[in-house]
Each structure stands twice: as structure tokens, then as C-alpha cells.
C-alpha positions as CSV (number, residue, x, y, z in Angstrom):
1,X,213.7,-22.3,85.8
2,X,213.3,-18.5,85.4
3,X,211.3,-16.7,82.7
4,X,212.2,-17.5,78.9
5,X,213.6,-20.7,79.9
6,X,216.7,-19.1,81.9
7,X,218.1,-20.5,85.5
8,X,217.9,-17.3,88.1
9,X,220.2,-17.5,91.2
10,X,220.8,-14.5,92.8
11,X,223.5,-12.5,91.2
12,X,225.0,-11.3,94.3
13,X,225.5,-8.1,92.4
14,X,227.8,-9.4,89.3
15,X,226.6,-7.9,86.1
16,X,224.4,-9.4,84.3
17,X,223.7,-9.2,80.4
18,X,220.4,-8.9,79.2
19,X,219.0,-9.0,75.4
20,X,216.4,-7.1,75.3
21,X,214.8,-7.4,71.2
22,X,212.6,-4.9,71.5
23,X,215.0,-1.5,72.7
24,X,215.6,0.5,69.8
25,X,215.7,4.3,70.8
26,X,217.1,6.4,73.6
27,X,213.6,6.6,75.0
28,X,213.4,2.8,75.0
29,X,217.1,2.9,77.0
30,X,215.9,5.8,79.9
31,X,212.6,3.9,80.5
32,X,214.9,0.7,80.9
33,X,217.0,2.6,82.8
34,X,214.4,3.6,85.2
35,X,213.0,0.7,85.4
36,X,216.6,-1.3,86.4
37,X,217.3,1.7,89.1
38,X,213.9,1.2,91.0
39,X,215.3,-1.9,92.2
40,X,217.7,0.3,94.4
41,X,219.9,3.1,94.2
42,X,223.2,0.9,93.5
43,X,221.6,-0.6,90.6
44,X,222.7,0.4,87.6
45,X,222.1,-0.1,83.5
46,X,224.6,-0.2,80.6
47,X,223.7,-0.5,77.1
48,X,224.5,-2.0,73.4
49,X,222.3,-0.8,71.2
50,X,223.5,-1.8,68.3
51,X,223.2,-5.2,70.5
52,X,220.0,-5.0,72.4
53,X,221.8,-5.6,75.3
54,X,221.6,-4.2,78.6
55,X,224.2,-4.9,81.5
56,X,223.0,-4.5,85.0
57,X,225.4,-4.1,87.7
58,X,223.9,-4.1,91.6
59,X,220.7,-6.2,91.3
60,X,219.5,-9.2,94.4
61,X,218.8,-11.4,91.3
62,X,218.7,-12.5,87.7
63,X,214.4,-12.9,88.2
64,X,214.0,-9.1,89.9
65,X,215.8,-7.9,86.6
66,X,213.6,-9.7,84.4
67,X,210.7,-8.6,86.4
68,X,211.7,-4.7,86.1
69,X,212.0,-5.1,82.3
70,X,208.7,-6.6,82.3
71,X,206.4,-4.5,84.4
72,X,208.9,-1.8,82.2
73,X,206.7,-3.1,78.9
74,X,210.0,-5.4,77.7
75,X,210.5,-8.5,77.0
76,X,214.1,-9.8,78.2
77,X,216.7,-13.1,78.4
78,X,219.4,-13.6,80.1
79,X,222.6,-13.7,77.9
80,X,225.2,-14.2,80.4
81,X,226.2,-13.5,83.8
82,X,229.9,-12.3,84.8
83,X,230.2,-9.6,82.3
């Protein structure tokens, strides 16, 4: 078991959806987005506001994404995988 509970297999690069609760502004979205993209340059971050949810394409695994959002000041949970 990964943080919050979640299973984290490597994603193999398939987008995966994260909820993050706590992202509410465009500042919130570029440090995210920073964040996401120092896992490597084919990483990449779409986002819902109006959800909380971010989609990252390119990352090893479900745990390195959760650990950028962390050390990024977030909390986050997996919402699905195969976007």
C-alpha cells in the first residue's frame, strides 16, 4: 500500500489522475507543475480546477507522483489510473 491508503505500481507512463484538495489558484497549479516536471522532462501535468485534479502523463510510478506533490507542500490521492 502507497500513501493515503492507495496501491502504487509503476505506471509505465499511462496518466494518472490525482486529487489534489488543496490547489486552488494558478500559483498552486505552476508550483504543481514544477514539481510533476522534475521528475523528468517527459513528465508532464494537466489540470481540473474546478476538480482538484491533476493528470500526469510520463511518470516511473504512482508513489514518485505522490512524492513530488508532497515535498511540493500538497497533499494528494490517486483517483484513477488510465485516464
Amino acid at each position: 500500500m502507497g500513501e493515503a491508503g492507495t496501491v502504487t505500481e509503476p505506471s509505465g507512463g499511462r496518466p494518472i489522475e490525482v486529487r489534489v484538495p488543496h490547489m486552488r489558484t494558478v500559483h498552486c497549479a505552476a508550483r504543481i507543475r514544477r514539481s510533476v516536471h522534475a521528475l523528468g522532462p517527459a513528465v508532464f501535468a494537466e489540470f481540473d480546477m474546478s476538480n482538484r485534479c491533476v493528470i500526469v502523463t510520463g511518470a516511473d510510478s504512482e508513489s514518485a507522483v505522490l512524492k513530488a506533490l508532497q515535498r511540493a507542500g500538497y497533499f494528494a490521492s490517486i483517483v484513477r489510473r488510465d485516464v
